[in-house]
C-alpha positions as CSV (number, residue, x, y, z in Angstrom):
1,X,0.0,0.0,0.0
2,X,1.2,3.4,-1.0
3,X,0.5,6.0,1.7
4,X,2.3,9.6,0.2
5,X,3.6,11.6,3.4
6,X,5.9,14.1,1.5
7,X,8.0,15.4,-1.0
8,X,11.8,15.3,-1.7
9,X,11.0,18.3,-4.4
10,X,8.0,20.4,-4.2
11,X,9.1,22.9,-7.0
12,X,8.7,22.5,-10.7
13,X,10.2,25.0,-13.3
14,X,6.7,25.1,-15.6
15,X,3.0,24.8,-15.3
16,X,2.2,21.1,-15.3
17,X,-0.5,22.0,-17.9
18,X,-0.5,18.0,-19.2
19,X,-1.5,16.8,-15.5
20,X,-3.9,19.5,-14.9
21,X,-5.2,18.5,-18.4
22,X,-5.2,14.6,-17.3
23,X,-7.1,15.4,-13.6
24,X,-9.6,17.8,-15.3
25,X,-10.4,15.1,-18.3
26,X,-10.6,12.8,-15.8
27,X,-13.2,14.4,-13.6
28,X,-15.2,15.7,-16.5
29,X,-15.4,12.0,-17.9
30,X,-16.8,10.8,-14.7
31,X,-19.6,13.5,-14.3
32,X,-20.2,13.1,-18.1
33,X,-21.0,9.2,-17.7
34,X,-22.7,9.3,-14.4
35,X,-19.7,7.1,-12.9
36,X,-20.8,8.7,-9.9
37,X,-24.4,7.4,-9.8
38,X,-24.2,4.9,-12.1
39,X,-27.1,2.1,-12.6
40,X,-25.8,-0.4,-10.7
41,X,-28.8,-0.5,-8.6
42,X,-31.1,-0.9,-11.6
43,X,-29.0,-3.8,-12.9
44,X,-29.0,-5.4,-9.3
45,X,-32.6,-5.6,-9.1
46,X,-32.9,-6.6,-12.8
47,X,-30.7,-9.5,-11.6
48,X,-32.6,-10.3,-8.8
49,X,-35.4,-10.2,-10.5
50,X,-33.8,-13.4,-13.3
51,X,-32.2,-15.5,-10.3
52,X,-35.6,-15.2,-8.1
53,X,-37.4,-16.7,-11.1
54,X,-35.0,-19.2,-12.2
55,X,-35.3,-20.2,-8.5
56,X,-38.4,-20.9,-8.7
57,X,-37.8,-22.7,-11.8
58,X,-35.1,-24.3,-11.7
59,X,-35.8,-26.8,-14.2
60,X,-35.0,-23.8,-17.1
61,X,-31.6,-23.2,-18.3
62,X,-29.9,-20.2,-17.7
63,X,-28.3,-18.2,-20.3
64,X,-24.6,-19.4,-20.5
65,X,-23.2,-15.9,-20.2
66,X,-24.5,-15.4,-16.9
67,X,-22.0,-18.2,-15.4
68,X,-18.9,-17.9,-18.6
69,X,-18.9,-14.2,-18.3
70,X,-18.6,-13.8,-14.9
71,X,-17.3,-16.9,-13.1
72,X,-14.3,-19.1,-14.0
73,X,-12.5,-22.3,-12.3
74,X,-13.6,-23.2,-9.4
75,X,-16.3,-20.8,-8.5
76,X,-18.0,-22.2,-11.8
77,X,-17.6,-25.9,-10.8
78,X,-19.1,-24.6,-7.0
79,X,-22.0,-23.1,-9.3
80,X,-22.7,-26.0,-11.2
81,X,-22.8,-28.4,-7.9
82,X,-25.4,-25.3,-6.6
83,X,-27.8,-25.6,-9.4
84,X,-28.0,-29.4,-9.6
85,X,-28.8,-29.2,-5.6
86,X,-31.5,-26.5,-6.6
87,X,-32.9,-28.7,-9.5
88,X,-32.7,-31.8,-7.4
89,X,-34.8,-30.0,-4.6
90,X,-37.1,-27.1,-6.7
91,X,-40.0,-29.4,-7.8
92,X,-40.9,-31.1,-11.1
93,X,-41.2,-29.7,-14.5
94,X,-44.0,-28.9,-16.1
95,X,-45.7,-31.7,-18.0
96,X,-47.7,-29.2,-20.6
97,X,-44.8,-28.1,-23.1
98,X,-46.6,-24.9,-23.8
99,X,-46.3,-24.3,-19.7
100,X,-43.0,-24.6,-19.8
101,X,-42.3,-22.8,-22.8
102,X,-44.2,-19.8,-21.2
103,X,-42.0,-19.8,-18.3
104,X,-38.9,-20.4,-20.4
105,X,-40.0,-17.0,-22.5
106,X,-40.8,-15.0,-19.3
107,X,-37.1,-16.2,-18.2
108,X,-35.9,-14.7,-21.6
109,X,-37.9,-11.9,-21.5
110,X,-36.2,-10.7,-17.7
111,X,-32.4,-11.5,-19.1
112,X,-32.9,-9.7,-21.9
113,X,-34.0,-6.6,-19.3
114,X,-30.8,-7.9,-17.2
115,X,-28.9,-7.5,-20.6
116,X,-30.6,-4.1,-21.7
117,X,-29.6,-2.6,-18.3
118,X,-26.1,-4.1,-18.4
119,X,-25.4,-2.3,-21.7
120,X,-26.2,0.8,-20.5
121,X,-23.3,0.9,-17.9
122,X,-20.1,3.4,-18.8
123,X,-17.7,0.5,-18.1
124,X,-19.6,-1.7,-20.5
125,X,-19.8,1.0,-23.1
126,X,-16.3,2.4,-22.6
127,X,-14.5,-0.5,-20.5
128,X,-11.4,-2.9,-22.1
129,X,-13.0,-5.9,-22.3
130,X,-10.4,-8.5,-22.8
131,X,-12.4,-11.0,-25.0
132,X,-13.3,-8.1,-27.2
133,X,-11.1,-5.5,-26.9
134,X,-10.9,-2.7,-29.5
135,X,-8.8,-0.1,-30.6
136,X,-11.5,2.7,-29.0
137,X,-11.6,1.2,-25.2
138,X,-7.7,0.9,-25.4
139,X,-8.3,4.9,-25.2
140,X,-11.4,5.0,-23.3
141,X,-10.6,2.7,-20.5
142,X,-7.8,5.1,-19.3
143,X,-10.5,7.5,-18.5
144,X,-13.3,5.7,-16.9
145,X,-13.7,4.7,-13.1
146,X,-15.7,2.8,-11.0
147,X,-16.3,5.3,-8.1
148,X,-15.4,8.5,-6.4
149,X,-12.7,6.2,-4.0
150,X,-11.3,4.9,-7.3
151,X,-11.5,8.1,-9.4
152,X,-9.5,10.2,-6.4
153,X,-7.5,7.4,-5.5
154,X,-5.6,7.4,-8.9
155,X,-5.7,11.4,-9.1
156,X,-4.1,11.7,-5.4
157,X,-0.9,9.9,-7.1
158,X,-1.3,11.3,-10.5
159,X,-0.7,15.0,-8.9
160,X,1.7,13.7,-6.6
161,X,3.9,12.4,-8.9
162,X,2.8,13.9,-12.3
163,X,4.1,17.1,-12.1
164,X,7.5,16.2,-11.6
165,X,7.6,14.1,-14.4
166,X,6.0,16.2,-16.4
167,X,9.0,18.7,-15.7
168,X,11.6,16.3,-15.9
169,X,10.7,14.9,-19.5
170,X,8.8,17.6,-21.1
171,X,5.0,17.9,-22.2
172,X,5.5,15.9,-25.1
173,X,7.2,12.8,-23.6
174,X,5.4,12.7,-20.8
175,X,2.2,12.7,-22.4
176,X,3.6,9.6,-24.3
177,X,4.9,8.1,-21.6
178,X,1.2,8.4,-20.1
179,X,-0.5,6.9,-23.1
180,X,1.6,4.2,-23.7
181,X,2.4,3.2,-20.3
182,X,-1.8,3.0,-20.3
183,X,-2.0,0.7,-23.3
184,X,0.9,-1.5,-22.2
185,X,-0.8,-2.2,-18.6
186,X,-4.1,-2.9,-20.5
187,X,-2.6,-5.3,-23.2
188,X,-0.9,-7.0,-19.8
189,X,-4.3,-7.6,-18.6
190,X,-5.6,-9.0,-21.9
191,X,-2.8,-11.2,-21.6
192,X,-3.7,-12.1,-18.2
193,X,-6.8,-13.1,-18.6
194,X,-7.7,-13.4,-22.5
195,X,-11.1,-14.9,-22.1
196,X,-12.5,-12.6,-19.4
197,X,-15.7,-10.4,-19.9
198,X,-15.7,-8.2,-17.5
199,X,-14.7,-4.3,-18.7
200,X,-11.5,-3.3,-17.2
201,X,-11.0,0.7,-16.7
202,X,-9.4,3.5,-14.7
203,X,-6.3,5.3,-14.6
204,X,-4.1,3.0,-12.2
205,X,-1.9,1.3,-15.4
206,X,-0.9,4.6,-17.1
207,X,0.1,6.5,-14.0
């Protein structure tokens, strides 16, 4: 843990106008997507609303994506073992096929909400998401943060150490530096974890 209690230097010999830049951009981009709000209250209840009903019926399948995207290893062989407890204990299935198929579309119907909801969140829309990474979120990602802790967090450092930098190697470097040291940490993670779906963002790699 990095807990900043000082400085050796305090001075620089010019403005720091590419970190004051970088805190601003950051700030503005988390008003500007609602980081601060966010819906993840919305997509919580939309979720409770699918696993409530699959609980009740647990003799329907659950989209794959819900398990892949989100668990791996052993929490998904733990998952598994949980579901075939449920199905073992959560009644019989329907013996009229058009029953069943109701249910089965009502099931549909509240992932596709689930999904609907899940789109709309900043990280989704301008997260890295290692399975499908593209050139945008590369960019994106370096801007995007998952709370006020998280958002100050990274800036704390960033001004700390930024400034200093910034003077040592010049605007132009430094704001290279910044960039690519934010694309190399985010290709590490892809590397890390190739198959993952869950959107990766924040400051922490480039600074």
């Amino acid at each position: 843990m990095l807990i900043p209690i000082g400085l050796e230097q305090d001075t620089v010999r010019r403005w720091p106008w590419v970190s004051i830049v970088l805190v601003v951009a950051n700030i503005a981009v988390f008003l500007a997507t609602g980081m601060g709000a966010g819906n993840e209250a919305e997509i919580q209840a939309r979720l409770t609303d699918v696993v409530t009903y699959w609980h009740e019926h647990p003799y329907l399948d659950l989209p794959p994506e819900l398990r892949d995207e989100t668990l791996s290893g052993p929490a998904r062989e733990r998952a598994d073992a949980l579901v075939e407890v449920i199905r073992t204990t959560g009644g019989k299935t329907p013996e009229d096929a058009a029953e069943r198929q109701r249910e089965a579309d009502e099931l549909e119907r509240l992932v596709a909400r689930l999904r609907e909801e899940v789109e709309r969140h900043p990280f989704k829309r301008w997260g890295l998401t290692p399975a499908h990474p593209t050139a945008m979120t590369f960019l994106t990602s370096m801007f995007i943060h998952g709370g006020w802790i998280h958002l100050l967090g990274n800036l704390l450092i960033l001004w700390l150490a930024g400034p200093f930098v910034e003077d040592a190697f010049g605007r132009p470097l430094f704001s290279a530096l910044y960039l690519i040291s934010g694309v190399f940490a985010a290709g590490s993670h892809i590397l890390a974890f190739p198959d993952s779906q869950m959107p990766l963002g924040g400051a922490s790699g480039a600074i």
